[in-house]
Each structure stands twice: as C-alpha cells, then as structure tokens.
C-alpha positions in Angstrom: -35.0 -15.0 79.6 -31.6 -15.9 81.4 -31.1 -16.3 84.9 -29.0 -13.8 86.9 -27.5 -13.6 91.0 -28.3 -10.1 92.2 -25.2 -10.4 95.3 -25.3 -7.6 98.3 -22.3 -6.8 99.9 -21.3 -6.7 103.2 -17.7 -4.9 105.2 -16.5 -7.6 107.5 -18.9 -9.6 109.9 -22.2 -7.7 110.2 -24.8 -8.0 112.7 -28.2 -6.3 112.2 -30.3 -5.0 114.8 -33.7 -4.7 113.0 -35.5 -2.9 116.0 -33.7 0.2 115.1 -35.6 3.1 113.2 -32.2 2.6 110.4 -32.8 -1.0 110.1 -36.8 -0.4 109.8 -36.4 1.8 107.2 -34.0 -0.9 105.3 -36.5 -3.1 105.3 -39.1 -1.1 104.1 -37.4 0.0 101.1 -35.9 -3.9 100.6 -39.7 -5.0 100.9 -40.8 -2.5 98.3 -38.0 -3.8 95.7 -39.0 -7.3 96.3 -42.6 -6.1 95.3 -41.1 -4.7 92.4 -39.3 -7.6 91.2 -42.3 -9.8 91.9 -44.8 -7.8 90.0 -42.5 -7.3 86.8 -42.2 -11.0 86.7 -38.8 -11.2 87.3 -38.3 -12.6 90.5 -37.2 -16.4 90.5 -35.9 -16.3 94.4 -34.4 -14.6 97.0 -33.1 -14.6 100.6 -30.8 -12.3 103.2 -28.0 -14.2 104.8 -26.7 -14.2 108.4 -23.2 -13.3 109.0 -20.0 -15.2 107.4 -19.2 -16.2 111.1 -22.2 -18.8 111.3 -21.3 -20.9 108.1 -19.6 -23.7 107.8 -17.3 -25.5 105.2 -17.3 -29.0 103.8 -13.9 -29.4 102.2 -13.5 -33.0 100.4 -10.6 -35.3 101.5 -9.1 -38.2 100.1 -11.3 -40.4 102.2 -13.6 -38.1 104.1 -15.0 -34.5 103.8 -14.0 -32.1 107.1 -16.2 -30.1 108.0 -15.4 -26.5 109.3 -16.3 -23.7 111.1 -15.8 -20.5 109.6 -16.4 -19.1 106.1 -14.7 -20.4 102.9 -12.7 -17.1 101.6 -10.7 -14.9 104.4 -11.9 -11.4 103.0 -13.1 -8.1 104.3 -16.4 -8.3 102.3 -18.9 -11.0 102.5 -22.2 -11.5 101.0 -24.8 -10.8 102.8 -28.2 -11.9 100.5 -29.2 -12.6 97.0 -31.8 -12.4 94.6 -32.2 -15.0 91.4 -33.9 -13.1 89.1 -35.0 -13.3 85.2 -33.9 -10.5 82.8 -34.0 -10.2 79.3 -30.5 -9.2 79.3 -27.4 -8.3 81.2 -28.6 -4.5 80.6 -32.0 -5.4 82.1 -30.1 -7.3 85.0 -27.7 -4.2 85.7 -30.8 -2.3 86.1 -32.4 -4.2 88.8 -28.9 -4.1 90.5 -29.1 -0.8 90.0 -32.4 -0.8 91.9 -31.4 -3.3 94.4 -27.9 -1.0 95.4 -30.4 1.9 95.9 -33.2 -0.3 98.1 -30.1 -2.3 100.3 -27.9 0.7 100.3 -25.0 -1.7 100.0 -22.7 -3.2 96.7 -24.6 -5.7 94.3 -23.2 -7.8 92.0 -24.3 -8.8 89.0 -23.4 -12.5 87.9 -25.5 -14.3 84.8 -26.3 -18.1 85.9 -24.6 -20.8 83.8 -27.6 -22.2 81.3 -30.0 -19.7 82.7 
C-alpha cells in the first residue's frame, strides 16, 4: 500500500463558526468519512487546520533562520486539513478524495507520498 495526502481546500482566509446548524452538519458528515476511512483500514492520520493567517514561516539565512508571520505562498486558496491515508492505488486514492470532496464540501487534492 502507498501512502497518499488527501488536501481540502479553502477560498482566502476562513474562519469557522462551528455553533452554526451549517457548520454542525459539516462535521457530522466529516465525522462519518473519518469512520469510513478508519474502518476500511485506510486511515494513517489526519487533522483540520486553522486559518493561513495564524502560521508562521521559518526561512533559512546565511547565518540564522527568520522567522515570520504570515503564510508561505501569497494565494487565494489555502489548505485547510488533511488526511494521510493508505490506498492500493492512485484510483483507490481518487476515490476517497472523491468521498472526502462530498463529506467537506470543499476541493481535495490528491498527492501520492514520496516512498509511501
């Protein structure tokens, strides 16, 4: 089995407000896919993300590494959470994507893992 990022994409800085019924309902079906994932035996790790605003960048010097506020890349989309997950394949890895678009109702990229 190779290793795969499952990416969910975001427009702009998000902020969610999980006391509404919209969010709740996110969740729910977000939960459910997670259960999914888990009981298939294809779930390595995974993890939302707060907005690009919080992070911080370390950027290596010739004697020192700065570190910054802000996100890396200056773009319009930002990811917003990720799964690691074990497939078969890149079809079988498309397919949870597939899965994972419907449950977030958001973008999710598919990327394979270097060695996985």
């Amino acid at each position: 089995m190779s290793q795969y990022l499952l990416s969910v994409w975001h427009d702009d800085d998000y902020d969610v407000d999980f006391s509404t019924p919209e969010a709740q309902r996110s969740v729910a079906k977000v939960t459910a896919f997670n259960e999914r994932v888990q009981a298939a035996g294809a779930w390595v790790f995974g993890a939302g993300l707060q907005s690009a605003s919080t992070a911080t960048v370390a950027r290596p010097g010739a004697d020192e590494v700065m570190i910054t506020d802000g996100p890396y890349a200056e773009t319009k989309e930002q990811m917003g959470g990720f799964w690691i997950i074990e497939a078969a394949d890149r079809n079988a890895a498309e397919e949870w994507a597939r899965q994972a678009a419907i449950a977030c109702e958001r973008p999710v990229e598919v990327r394979p893992a270097e060695g996985g």
